[in-house]
Structure formats: C-alpha cells, structure tokens
Kinemage of the C-alpha trace (Angstrom):
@kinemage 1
@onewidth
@group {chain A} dominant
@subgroup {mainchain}
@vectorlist {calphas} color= white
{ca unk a 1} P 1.148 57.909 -1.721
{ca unk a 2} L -1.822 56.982 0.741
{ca unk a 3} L -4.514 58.842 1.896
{ca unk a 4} L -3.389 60.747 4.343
{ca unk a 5} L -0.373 62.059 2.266
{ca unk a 6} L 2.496 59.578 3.355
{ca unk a 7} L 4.883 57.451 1.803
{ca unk a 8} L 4.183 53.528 2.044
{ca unk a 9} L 1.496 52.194 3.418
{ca unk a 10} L -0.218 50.677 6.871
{ca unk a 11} L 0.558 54.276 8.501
{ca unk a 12} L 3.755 53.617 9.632
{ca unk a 13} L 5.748 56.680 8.502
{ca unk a 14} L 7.191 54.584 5.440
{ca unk a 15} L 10.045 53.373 4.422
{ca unk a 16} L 13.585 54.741 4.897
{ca unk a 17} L 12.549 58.226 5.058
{ca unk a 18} L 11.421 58.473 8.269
{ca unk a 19} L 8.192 58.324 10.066
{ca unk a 20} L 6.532 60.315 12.870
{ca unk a 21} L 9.554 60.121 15.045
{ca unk a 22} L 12.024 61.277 12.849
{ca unk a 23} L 15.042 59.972 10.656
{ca unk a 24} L 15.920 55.963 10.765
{ca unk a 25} L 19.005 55.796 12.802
{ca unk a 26} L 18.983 52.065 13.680
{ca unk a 27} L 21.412 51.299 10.833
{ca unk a 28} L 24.073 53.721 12.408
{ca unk a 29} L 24.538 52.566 15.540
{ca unk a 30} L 28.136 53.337 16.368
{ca unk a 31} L 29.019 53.992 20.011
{ca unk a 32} L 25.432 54.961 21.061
{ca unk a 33} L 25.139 53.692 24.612
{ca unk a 34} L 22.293 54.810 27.581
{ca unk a 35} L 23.864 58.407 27.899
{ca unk a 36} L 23.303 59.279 24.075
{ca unk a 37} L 19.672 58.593 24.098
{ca unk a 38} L 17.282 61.385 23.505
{ca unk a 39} L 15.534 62.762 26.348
{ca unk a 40} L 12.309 61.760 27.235
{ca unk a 41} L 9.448 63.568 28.312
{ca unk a 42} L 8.080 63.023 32.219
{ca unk a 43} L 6.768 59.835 33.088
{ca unk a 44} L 3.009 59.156 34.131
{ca unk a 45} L 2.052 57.390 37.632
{ca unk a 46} L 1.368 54.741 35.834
{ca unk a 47} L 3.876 54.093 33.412
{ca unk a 48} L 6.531 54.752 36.787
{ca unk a 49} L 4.182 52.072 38.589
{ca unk a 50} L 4.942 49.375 35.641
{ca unk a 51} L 8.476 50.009 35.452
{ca unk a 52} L 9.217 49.850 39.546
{ca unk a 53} L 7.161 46.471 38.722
{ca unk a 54} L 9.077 45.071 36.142
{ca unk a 55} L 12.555 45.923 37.513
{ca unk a 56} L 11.515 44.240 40.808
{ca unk a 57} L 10.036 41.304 38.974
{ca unk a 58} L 13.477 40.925 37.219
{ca unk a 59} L 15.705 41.765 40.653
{ca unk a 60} L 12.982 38.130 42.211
{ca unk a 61} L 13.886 36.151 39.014
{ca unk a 62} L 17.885 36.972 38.867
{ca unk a 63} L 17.405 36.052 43.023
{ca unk a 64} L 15.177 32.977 42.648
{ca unk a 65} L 17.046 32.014 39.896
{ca unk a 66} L 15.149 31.790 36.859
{ca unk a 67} L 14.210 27.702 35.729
{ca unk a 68} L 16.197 27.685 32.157
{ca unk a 69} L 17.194 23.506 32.196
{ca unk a 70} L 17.727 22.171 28.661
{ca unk a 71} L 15.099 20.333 27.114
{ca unk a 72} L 16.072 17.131 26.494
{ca unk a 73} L 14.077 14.841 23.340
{ca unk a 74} L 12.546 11.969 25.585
{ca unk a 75} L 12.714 9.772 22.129
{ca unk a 76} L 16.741 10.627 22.194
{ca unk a 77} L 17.275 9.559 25.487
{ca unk a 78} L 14.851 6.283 25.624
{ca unk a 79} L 15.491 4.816 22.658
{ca unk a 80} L 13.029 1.994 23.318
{ca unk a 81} L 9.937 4.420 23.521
{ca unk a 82} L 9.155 4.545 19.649
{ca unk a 83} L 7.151 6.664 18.235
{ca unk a 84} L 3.553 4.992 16.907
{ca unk a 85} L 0.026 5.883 14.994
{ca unk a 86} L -1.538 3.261 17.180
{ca unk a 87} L -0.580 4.951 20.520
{ca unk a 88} L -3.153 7.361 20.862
{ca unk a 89} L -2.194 7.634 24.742
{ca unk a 90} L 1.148 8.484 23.888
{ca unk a 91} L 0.202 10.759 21.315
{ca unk a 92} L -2.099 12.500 23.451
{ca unk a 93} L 0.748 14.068 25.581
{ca unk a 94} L 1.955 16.246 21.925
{ca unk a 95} L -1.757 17.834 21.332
{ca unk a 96} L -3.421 19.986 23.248
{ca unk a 97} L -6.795 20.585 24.536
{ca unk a 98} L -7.799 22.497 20.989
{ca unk a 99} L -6.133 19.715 18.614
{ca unk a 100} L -3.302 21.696 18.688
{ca unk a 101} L 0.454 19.981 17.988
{ca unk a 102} L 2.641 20.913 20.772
{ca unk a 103} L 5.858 23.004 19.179
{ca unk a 104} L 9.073 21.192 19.606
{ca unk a 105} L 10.309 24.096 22.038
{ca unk a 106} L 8.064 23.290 24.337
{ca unk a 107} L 7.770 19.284 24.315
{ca unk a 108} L 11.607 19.339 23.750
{ca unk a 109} L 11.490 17.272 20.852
{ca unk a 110} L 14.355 17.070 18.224
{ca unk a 111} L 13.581 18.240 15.015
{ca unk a 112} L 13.497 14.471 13.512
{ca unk a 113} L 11.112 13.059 16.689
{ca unk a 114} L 9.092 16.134 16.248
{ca unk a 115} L 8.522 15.607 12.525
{ca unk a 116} L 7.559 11.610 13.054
{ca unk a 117} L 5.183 12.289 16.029
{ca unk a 118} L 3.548 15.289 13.562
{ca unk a 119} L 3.185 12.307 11.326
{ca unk a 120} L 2.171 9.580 13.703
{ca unk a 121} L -0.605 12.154 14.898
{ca unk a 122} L -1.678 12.892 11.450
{ca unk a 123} L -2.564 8.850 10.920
{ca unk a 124} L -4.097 8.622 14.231
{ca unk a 125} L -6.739 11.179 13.307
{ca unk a 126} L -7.188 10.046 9.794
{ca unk a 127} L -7.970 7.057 11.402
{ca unk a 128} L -9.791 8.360 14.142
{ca unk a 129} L -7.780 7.389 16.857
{ca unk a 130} L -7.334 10.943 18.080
{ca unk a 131} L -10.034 13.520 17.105
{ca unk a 132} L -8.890 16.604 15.133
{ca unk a 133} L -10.084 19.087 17.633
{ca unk a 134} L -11.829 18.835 21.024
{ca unk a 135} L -15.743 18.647 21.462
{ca unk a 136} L -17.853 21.126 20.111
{ca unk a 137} L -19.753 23.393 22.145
{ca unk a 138} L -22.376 23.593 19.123
C-alpha cells in the first residue's frame, strides 16, 4: 500500500481494481458504441470553445485535404547517391540544429539507409567532420 492508502503506486488508482473513476471496463468492450457512454457532467465555456475548435479544424483538413504522400527512401530510389563518412554536406541534411539524428519517419529513410547514415554520421563526428552538437552558448 502507499501513503495515501491505495493499491499500486504513482497515484493512479492501481491496478485492476479500479481507480478514482471506477471499475476497469476497457477489457469488456462488447457492443459499447457513443449511445452507451456514461453521461457527462455540463461543459465549461472553455472546454465548448476547444471542441467547436477542433471539430472545425478537422471539417478544414478533411476539405483541404490533409498532405499524407508516402515517404519515399531517396537512397532507394537514386541508387547512385551512396551513403559516405566523408560527406559531411550530405550528412548534414539527417541532423538537426541540436546534433540530433533525424528519425527515419521523418527523413523517409528505409530501415537499412537509416541504419548506414546513423553510422556514416557516427564516423564523421569521431572524426570531426560534423560536430556532436551545435555551438555552445557557454
């Protein structure tokens, strides 16, 4: 027991017993749909300001037509562009400002390109071609 006289710890009503809000019920979820839902209490201004927000954010996106295209591995579809320690231009475009690797989901790398330019970067700043992080303020 904590502290404060619950089960489990970090204060989140424990484990399968069920926490401030009642019995677990996410394991059950048979034929609950929108209309089954509890009822909840009124709304504030606010909280009625964010959602009109949101659901007219969502209505301009489904409209506009939201920019999902496929990333595609640049090193996949130009074979000839290799990947190399001693390209620190080229590997400049896969770090970012804070020395950062870019993740594969946003570059679009592959999962093999993405390993060899985490590599290839790795070289570079062991020998000093790219710096680990940016300049120091200090």
């Amino acid at each position: 027991m904590s502290e404060a006289g619950a089960p489990g710890g970090f204060g989140g009503g424990g484990g399968f017993g069920g926490g401030p809000r009642g019995p677990r019920r996410d394991f059950d979820r048979g034929g609950r749909g929108r209309d089954d839902r509890e009822p909840r209490g009124p709304m504030s201004v606010k909280a009625r300001l964010r959602a009109k927000a949101r659901k007219k954010a969502r209505k301009a996106a489904k409209k506009k037509g939201s920019f999902n295209r496929k990333k595609v591995c640049r090193f996949c579809a130009e074979p000839r562009t290799g990947i190399d320690y001693k390209d620190p231009k080229g590997l400049r475009y896969f770090v970012t400002e804070t020395g950062k690797l870019i993740p594969s989901r946003i570059s679009g790398n592959c999962a093999s390109h993405q390993r060899e330019i985490a590599v290839a970067i790795k070289r570079a700043r062991h020998l000093a071609l790219l710096p680990f992080a940016s300049q120091h303020a200090g």
